[in-house]
MOPAC internal coordinates of N, CA, C and O (Angstrom, degrees):
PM7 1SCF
backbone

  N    0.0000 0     0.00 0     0.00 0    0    0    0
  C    1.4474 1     0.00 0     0.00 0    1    0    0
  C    1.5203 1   107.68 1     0.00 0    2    1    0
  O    1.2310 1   125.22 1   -41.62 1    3    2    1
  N    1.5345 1   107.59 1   138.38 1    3    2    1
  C    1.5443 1   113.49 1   173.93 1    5    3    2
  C    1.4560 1   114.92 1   -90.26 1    6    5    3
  O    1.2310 1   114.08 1   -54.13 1    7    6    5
  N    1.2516 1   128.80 1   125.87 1    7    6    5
  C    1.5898 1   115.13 1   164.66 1    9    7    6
  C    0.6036 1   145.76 1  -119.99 1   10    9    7
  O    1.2310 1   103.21 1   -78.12 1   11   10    9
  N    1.8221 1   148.46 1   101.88 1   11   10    9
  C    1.2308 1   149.84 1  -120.69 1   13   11   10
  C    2.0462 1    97.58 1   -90.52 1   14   13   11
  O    1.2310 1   116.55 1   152.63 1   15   14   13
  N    0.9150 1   124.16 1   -27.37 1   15   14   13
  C    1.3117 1   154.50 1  -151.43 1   17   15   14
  C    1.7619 1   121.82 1   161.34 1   18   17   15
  O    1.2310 1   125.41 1    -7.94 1   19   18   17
  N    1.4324 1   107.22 1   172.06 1   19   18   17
  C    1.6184 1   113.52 1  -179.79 1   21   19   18
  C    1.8947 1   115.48 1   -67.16 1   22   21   19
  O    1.2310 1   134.14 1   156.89 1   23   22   21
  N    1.0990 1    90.26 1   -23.11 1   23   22   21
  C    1.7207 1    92.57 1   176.54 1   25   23   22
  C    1.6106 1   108.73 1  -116.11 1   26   25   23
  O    1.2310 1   112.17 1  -139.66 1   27   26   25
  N    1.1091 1   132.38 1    40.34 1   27   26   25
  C    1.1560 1   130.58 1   166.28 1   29   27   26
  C    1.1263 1   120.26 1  -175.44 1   30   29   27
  O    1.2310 1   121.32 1  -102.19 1   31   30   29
  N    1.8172 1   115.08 1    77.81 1   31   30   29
  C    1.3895 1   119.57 1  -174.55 1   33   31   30
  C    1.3966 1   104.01 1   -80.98 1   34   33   31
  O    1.2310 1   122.93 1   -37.58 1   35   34   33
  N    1.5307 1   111.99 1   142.42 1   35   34   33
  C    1.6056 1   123.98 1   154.85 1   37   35   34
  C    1.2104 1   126.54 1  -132.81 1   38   37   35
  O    1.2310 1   124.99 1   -24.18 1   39   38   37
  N    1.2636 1   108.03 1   155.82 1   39   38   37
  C    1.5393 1   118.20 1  -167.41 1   41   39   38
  C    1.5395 1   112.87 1  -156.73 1   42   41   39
  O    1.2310 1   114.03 1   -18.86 1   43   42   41
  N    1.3429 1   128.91 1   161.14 1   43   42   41
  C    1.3458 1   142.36 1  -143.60 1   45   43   42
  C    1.7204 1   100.86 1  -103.19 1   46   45   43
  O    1.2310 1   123.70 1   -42.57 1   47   46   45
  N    1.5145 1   110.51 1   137.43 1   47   46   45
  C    1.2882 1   120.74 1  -148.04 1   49   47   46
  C    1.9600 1    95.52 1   -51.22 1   50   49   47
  O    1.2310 1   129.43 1   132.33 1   51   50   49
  N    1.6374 1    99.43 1   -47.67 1   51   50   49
  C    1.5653 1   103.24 1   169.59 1   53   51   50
  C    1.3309 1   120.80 1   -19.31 1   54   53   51
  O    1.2310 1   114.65 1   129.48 1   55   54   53
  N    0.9359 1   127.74 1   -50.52 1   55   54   53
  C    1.6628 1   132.41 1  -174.72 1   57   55   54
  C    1.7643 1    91.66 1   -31.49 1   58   57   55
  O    1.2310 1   123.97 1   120.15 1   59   58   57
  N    1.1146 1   109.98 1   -59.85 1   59   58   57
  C    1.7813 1   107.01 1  -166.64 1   61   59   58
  C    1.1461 1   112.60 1   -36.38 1   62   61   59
  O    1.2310 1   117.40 1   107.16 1   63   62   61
  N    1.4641 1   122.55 1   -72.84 1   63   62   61
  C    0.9710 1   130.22 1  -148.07 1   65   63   62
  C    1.9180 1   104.14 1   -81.22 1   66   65   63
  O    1.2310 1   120.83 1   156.00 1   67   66   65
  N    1.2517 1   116.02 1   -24.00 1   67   66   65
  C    1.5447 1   134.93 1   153.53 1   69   67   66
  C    1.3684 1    85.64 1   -46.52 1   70   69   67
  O    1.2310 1   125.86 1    71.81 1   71   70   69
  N    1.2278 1   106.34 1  -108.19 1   71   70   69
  C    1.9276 1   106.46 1  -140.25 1   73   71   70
  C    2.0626 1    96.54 1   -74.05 1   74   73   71
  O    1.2310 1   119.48 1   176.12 1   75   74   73
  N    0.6961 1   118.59 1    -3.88 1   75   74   73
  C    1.5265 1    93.94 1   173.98 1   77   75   74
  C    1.5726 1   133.27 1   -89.22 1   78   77   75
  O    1.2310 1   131.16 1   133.64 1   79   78   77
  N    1.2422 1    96.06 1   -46.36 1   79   78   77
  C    1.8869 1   120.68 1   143.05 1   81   79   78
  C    1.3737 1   101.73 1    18.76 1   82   81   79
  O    1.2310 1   130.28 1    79.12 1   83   82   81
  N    1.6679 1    97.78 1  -100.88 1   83   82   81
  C    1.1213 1   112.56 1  -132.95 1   85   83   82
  C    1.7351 1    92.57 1   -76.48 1   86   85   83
  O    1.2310 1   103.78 1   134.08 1   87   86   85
  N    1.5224 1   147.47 1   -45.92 1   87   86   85
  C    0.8981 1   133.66 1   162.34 1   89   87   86
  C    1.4968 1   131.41 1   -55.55 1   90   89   87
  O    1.2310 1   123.55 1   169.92 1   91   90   89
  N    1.1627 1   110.80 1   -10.08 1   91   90   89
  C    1.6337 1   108.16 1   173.82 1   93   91   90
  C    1.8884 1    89.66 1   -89.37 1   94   93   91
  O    1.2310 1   103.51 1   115.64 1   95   94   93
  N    0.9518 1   147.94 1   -64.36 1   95   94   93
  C    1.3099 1   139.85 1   158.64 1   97   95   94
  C    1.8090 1   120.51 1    -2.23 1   98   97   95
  O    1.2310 1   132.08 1   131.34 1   99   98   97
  N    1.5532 1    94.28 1   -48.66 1   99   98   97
  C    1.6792 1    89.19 1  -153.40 1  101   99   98
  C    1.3692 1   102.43 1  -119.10 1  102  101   99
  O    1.2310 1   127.90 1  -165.39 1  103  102  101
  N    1.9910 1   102.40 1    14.61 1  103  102  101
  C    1.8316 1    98.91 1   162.20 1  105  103  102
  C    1.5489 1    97.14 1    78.09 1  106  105  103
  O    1.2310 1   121.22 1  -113.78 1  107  106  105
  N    0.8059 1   115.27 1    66.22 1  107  106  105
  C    1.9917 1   116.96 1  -169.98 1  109  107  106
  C    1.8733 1    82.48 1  -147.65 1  110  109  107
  O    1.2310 1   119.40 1   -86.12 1  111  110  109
  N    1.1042 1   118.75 1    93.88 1  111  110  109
  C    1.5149 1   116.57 1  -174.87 1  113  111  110
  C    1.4292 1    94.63 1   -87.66 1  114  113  111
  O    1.2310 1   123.72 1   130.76 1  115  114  113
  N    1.5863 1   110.46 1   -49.24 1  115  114  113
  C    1.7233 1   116.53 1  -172.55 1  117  115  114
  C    2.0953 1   107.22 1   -43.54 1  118  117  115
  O    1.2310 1   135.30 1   108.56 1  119  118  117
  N    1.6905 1    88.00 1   -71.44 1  119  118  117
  C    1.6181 1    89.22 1   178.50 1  121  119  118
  C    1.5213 1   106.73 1   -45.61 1  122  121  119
  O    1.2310 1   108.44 1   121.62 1  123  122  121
  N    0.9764 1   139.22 1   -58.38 1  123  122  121
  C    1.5115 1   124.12 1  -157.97 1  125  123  122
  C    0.7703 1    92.79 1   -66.01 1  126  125  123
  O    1.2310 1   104.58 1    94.24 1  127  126  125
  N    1.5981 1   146.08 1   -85.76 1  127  126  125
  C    1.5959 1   134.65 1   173.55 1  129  127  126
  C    1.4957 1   129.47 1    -2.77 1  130  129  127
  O    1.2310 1   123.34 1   139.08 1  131  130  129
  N    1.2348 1   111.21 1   -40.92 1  131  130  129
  C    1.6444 1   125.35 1   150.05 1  133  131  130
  C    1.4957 1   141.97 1   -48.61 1  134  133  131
  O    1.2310 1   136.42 1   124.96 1  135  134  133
  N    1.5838 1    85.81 1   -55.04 1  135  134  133
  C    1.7263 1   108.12 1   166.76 1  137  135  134
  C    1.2499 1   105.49 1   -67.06 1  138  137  135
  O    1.2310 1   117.91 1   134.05 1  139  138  137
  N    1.5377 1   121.59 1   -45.95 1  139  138  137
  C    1.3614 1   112.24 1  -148.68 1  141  139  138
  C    1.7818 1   103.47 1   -91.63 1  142  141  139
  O    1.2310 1   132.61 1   171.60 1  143  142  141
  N    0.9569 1    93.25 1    -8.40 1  143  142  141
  C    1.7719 1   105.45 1   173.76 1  145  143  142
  C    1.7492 1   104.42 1   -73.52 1  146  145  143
  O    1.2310 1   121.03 1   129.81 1  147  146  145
  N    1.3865 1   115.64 1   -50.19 1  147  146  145
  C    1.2679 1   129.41 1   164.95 1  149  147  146
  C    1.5110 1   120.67 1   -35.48 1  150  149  147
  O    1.2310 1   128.83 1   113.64 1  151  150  149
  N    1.3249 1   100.58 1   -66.36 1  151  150  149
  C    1.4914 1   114.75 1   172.14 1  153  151  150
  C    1.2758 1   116.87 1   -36.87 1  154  153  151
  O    1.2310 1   125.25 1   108.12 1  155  154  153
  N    1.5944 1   107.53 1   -71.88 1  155  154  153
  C    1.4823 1   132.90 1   172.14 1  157  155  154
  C    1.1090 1    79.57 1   -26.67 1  158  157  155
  O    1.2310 1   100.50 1    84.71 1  159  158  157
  N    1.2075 1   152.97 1   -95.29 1  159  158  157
  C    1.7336 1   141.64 1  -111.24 1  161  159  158
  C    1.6468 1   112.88 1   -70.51 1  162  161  159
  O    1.2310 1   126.03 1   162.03 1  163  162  161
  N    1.8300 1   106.02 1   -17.97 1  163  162  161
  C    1.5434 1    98.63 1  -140.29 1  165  163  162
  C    1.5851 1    64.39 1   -96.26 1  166  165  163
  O    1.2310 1   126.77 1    -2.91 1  167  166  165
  N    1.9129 1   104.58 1   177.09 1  167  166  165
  C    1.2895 1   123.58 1   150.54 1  169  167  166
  C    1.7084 1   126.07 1   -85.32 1  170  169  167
  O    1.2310 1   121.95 1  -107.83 1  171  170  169
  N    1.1092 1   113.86 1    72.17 1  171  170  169
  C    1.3908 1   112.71 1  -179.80 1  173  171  170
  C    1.5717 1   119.41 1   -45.06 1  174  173  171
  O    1.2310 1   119.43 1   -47.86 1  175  174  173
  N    1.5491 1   118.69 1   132.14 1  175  174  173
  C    1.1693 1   143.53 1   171.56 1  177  175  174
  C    1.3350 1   121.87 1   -84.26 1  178  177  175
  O    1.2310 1   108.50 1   -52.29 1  179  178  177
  N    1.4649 1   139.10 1   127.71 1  179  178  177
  C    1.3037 1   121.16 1  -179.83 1  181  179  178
  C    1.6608 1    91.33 1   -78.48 1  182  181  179
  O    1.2310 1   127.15 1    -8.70 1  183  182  181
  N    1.8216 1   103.85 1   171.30 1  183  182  181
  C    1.1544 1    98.76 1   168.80 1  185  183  182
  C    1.8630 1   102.72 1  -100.10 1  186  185  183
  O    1.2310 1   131.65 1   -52.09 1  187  186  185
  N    1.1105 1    95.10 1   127.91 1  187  186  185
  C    1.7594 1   111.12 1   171.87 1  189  187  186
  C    1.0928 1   121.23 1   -81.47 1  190  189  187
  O    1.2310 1   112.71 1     1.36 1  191  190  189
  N    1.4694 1   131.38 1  -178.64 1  191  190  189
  C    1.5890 1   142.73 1   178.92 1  193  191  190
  C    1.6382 1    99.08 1   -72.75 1  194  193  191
  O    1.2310 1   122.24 1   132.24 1  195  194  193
  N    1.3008 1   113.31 1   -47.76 1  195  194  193
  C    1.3435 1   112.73 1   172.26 1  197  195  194
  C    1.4358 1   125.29 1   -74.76 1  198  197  195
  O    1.2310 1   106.96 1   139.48 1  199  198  197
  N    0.9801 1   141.89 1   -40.52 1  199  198  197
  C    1.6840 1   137.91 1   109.22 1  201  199  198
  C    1.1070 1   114.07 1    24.68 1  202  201  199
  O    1.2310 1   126.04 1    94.93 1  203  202  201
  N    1.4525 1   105.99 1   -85.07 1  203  202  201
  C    1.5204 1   114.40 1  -171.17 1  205  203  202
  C    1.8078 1   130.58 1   -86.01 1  206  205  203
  O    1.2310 1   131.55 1   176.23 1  207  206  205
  N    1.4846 1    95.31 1    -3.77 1  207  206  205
  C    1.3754 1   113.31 1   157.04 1  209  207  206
  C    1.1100 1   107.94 1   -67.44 1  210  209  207
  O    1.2310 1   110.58 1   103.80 1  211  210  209
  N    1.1454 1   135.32 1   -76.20 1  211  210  209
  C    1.3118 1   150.59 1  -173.75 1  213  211  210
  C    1.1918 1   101.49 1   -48.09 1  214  213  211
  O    1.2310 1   110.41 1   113.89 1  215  214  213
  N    1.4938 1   135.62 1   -66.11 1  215  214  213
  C    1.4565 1   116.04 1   173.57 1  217  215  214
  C    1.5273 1   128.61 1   -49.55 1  218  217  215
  O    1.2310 1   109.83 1   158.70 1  219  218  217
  N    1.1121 1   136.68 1   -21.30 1  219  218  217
  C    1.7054 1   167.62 1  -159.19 1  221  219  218
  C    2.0108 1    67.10 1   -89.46 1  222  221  219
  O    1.2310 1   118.83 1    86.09 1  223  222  221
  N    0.9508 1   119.84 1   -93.91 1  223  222  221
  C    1.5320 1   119.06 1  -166.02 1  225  223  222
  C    1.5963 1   118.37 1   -55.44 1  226  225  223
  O    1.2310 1   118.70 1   109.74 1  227  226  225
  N    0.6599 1   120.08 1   -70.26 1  227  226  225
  C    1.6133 1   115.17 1   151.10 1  229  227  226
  C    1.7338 1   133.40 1   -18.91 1  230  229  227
  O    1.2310 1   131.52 1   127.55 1  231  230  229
  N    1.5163 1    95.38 1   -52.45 1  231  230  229
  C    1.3024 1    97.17 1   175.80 1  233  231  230
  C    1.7855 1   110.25 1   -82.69 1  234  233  231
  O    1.2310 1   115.58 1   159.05 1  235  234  233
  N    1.5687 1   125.99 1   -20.95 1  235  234  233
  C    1.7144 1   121.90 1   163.86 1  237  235  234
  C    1.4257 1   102.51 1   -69.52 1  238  237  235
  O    1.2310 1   111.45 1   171.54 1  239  238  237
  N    1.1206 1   133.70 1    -8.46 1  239  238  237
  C    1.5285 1   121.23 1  -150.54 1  241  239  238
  C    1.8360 1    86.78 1  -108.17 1  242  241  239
  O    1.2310 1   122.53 1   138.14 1  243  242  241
  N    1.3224 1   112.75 1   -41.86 1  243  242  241
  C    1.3323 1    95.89 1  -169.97 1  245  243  242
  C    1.4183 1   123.87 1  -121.90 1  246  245  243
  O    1.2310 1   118.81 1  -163.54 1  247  246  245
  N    1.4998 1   119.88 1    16.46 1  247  246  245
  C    0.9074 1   144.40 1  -146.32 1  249  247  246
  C    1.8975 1   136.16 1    23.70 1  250  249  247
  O    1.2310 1   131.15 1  -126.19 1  251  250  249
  N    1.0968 1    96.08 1    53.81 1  251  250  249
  C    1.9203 1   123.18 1   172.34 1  253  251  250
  C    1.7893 1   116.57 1   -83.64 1  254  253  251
  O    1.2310 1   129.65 1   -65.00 1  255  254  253
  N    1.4366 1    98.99 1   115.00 1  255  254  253
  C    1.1806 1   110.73 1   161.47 1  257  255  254
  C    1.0946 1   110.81 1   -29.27 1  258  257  255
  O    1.2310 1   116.23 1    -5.07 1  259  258  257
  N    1.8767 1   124.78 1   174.93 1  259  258  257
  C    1.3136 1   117.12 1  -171.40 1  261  259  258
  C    1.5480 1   124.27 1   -79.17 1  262  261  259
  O    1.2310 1   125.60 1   145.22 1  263  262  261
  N    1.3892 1   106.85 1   -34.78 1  263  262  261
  C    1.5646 1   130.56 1   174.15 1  265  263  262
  C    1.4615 1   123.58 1   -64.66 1  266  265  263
  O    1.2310 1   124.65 1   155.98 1  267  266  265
  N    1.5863 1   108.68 1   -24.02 1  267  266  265
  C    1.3795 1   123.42 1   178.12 1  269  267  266
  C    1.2190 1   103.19 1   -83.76 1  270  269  267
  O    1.2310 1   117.19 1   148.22 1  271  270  269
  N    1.5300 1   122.96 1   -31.78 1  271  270  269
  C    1.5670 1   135.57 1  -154.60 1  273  271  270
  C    1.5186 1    91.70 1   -82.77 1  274  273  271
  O    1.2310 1   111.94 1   134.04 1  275  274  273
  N    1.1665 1   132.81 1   -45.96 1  275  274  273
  C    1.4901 1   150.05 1   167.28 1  277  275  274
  C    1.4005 1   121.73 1   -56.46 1  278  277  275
  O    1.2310 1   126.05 1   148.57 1  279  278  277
  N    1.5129 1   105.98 1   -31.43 1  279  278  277
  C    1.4480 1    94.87 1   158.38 1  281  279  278
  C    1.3457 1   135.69 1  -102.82 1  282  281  279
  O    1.2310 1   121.71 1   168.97 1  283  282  281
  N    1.3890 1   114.33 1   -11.03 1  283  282  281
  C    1.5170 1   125.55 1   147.19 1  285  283  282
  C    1.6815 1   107.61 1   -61.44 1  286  285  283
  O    1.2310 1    96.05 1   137.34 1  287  286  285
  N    0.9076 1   159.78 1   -42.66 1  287  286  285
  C    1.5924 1   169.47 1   167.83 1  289  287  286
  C    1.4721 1   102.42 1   -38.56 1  290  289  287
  O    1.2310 1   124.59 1   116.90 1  291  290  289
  N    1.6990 1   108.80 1   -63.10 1  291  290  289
  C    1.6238 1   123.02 1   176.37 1  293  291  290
  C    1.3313 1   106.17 1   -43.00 1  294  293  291
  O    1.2310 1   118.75 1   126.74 1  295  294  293
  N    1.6264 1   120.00 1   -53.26 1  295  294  293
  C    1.1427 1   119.31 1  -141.68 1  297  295  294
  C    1.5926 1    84.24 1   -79.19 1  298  297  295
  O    1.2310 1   123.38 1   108.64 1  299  298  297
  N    1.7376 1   111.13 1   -71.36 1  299  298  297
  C    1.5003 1   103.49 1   177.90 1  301  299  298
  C    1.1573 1   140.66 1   -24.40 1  302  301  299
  O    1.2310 1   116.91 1   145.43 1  303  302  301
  N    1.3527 1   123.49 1   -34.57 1  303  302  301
  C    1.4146 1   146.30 1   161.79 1  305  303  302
  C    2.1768 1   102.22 1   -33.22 1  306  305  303
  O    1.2310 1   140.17 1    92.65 1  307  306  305
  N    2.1136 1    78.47 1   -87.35 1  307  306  305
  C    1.3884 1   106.14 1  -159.81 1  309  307  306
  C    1.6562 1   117.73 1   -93.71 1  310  309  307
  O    1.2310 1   124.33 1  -161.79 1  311  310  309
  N    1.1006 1   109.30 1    18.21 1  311  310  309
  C    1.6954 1   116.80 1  -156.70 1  313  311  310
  C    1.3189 1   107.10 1  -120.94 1  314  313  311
  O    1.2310 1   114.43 1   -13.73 1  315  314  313
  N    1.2124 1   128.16 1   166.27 1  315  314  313
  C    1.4499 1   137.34 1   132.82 1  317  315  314
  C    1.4778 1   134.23 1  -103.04 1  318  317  315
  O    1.2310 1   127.33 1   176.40 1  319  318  317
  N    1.4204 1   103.49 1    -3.60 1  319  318  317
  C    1.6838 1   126.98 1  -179.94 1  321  319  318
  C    1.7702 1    90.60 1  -168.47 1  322  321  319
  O    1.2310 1   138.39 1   -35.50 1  323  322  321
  N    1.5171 1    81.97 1   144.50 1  323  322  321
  C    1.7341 1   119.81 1   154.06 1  325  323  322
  C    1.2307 1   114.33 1   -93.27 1  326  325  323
  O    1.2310 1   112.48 1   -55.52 1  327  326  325
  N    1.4132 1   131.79 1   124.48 1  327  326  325
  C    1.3386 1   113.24 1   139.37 1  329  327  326
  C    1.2196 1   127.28 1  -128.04 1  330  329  327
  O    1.2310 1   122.87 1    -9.86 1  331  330  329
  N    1.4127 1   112.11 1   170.14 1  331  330  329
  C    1.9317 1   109.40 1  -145.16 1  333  331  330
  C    1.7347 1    92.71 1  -168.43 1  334  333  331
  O    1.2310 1   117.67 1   -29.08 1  335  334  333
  N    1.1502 1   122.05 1   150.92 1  335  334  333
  C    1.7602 1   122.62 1   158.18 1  337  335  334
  C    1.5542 1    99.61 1  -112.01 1  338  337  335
  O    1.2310 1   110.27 1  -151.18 1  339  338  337
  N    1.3320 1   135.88 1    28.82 1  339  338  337
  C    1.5802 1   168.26 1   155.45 1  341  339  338
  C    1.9452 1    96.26 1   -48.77 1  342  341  339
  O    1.2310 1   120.03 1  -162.36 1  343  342  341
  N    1.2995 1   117.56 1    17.64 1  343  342  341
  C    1.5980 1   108.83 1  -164.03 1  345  343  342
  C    1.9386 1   105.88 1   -51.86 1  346  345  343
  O    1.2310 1   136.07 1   153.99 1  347  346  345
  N    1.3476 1    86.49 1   -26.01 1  347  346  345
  C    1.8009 1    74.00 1  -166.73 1  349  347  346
  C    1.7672 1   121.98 1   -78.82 1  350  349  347
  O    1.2310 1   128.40 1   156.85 1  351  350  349
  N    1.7311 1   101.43 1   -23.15 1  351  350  349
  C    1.4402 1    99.93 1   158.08 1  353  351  350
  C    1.6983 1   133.49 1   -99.85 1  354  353  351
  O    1.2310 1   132.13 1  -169.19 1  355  354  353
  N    1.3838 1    94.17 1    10.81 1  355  354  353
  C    1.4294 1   105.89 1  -172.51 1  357  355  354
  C    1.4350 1   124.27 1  -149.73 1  358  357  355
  O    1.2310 1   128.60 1  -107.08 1  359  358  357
  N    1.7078 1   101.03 1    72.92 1  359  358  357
  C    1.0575 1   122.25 1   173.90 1  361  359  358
  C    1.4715 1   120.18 1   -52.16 1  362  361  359
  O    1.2310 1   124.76 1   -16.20 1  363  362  361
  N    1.6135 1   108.47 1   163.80 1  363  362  361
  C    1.8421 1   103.59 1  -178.01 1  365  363  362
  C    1.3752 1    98.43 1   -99.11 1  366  365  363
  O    1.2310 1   121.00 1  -145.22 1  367  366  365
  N    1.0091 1   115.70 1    34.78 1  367  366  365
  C    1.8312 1   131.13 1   168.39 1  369  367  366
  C    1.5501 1   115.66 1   -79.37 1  370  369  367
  O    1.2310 1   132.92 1   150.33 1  371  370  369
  N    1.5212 1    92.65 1   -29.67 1  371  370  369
  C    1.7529 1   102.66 1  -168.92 1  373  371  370
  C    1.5097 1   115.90 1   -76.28 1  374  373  371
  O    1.2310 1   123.14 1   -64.09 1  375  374  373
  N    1.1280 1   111.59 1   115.91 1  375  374  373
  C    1.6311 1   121.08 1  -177.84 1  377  375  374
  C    1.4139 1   119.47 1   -69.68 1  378  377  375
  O    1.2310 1   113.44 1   151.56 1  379  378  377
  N    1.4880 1   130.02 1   -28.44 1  379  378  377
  C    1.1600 1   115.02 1  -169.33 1  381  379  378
  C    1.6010 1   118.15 1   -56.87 1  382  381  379
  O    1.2310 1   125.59 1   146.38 1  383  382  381
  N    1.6605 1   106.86 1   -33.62 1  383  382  381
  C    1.4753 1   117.68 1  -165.62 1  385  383  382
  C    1.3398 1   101.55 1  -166.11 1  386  385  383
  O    1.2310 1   126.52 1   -29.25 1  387  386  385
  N    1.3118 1   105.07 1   150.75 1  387  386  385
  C    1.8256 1   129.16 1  -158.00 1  389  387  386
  C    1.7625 1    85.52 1   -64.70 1  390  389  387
  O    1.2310 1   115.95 1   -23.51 1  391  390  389
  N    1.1420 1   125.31 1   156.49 1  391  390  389
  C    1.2787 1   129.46 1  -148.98 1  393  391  390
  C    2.3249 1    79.02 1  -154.10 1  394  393  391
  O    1.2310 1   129.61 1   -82.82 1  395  394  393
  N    1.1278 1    99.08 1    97.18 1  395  394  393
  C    1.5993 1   112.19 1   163.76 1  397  395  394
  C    0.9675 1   128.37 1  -101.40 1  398  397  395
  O    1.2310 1   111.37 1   -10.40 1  399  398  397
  N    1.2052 1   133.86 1   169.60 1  399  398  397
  C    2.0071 1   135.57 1  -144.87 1  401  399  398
  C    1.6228 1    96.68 1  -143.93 1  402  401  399
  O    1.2310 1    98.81 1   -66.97 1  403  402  401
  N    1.1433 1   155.66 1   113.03 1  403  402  401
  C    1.1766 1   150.06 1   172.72 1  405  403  402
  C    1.5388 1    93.21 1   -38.01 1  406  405  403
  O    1.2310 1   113.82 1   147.33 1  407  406  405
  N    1.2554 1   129.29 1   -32.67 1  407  406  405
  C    1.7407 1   108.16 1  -174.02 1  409  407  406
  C    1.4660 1   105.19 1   -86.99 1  410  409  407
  O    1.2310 1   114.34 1  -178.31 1  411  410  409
  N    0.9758 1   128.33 1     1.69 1  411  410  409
  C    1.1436 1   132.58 1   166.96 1  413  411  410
  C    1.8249 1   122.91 1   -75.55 1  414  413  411
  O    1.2310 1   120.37 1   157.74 1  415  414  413
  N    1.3541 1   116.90 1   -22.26 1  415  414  413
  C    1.4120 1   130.58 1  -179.62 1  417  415  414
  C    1.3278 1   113.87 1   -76.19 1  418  417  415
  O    1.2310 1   103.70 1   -42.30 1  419  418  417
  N    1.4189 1   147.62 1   137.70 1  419  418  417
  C    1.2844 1   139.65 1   157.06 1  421  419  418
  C    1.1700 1   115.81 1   -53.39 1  422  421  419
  O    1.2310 1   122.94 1   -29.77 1  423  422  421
  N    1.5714 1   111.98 1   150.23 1  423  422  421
  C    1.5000 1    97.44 1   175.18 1  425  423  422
  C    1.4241 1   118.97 1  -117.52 1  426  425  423
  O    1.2310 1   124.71 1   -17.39 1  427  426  425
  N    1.1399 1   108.56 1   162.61 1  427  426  425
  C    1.4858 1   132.16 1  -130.91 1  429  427  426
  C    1.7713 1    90.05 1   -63.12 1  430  429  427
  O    1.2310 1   117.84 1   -39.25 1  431  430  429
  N    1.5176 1   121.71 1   140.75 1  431  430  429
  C    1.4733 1   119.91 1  -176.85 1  433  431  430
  C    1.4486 1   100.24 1   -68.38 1  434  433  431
  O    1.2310 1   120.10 1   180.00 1  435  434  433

């Protein structure tokens, strides 16, 4: 998930076809209902020419698949933090944008 701030998460249209997939596939009505409630919340971004420039650079610079490269791009774009439990492709090395760890968040009172 990308987050522009606490009241206005965004994230890259990809997310769909990422998290919905594999439970619309394997008959998991509950989980998708979950995900897709999730989704619902964020402000999805198409990915653009500028988007995808930026991922094209992003993804040589740090070595990210194409979809990952796109969602580091989103976030840089529209964000002030990423967050992801993604530790192995998305080190807190990455400069474009604060790069967060779900264990890193307080949890909820």
């Amino acid at each position: 998930m990308i987050q522009a701030d606490a009241d206005s998460p965004v994230g890259s249209v990809l997310l769909l076809p990422e998290l919905l997939s594999k439970p619309l596939r394997n008959g998991l009505p509950a989980e998708l209902d979950e995900l897709a409630g999730l989704v619902g919340r964020l402000q999805l971004h198409e990915v653009s020419r500028a988007i995808a420039s930026l991922a094209t650079t992003l993804g040589a610079k740090y070595g990210l698949r194409a979809a990952d490269a796109v969602h580091l791009a989103t976030a840089a774009t529209f964000a002030d933090r990423f967050i992801t439990d993604n530790t192995k492709d998305f080190a807190r090395s990455i400069s474009e944008v604060d790069i967060v760890y779900p264990s890193d968040l307080a949890e909820p009172a």
